[in-house]
Residue, then its C-alpha position, 0 to 999 in steps of 0.5 A: x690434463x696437462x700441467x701448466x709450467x711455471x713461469x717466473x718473471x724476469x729480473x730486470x737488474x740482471x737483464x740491465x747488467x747483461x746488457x750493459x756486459x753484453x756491449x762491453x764485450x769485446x768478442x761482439x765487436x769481433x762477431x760484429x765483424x765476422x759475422x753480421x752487425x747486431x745492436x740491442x735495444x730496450x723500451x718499456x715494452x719490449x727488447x728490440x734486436x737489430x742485425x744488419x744483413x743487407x745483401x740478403x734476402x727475407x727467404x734467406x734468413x732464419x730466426x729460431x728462438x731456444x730456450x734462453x737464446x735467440x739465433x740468427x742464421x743468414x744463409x746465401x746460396x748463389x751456387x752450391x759450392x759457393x754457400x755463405x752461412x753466417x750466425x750470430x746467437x745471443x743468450x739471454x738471462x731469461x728463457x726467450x721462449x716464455x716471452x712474445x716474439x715477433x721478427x720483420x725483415x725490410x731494407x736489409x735490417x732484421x728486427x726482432x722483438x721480445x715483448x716484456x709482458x706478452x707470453x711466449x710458446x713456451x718452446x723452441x721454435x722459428x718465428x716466421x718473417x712475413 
């Protein structure tokens, strides 16, 4: 019989405060520019990741979700010796991997949602864009 993990519910307060540090944080804005454009979200249900990478494709990019963060890789191959890989990794105050998540790619905007109240895989693991 195999046991059953723990799962703790999540601190609202701390994930409030995260967010607001998180958007205050100079290194995003840097990473904003470097990398790709993220933006972060919240309603009742879920938090709501948003990357802008339009000059890729769905079957370019990968979301992977590890413990307490979600990862963002956007890979463009035109050649070989030519690859432009870009990430951006967001650490969350609560195992993401505990929680729901679903990711859909259309007009050059990945959005990723993490459910509130919906469990996860409990896992690390990549969430499929259809």
């Amino acid at each position: 019989m195999k046991s059953k993990k723990n799962i703790q519910p999540i601190d609202f307060d701390l994930v409030e405060k995260w967010l607001e540090n998180y958007c205050l944080d100079p290194l995003t804005t840097q990473d904003d520019l470097t990398q790709f454009r993220i933006d972060l979200y919240e309603t009742d249900k879920e938090w709501i990741v948003e990357a802008l990478l339009n000059e890729y494709n769905s079957s370019e990019i990968k979301v992977f979700i590890e413990d307490h963060q979600l990862v963002i890789t956007a890979v463009k191959s035109s050649t070989p010796s030519n690859q432009q890989k870009r990430v951006r990794t967001i650490a969350f105050p609560f195992e993401v991997i505990n929680q729901k998540v679903s990711a859909h790619y259309i007009n050059g905007i990945l959005e990723v949602h993490i459910s509130k109240n919906e469990k996860g895989p409990g896992k690390n693991c990549y969430i499929t864009l259809p």
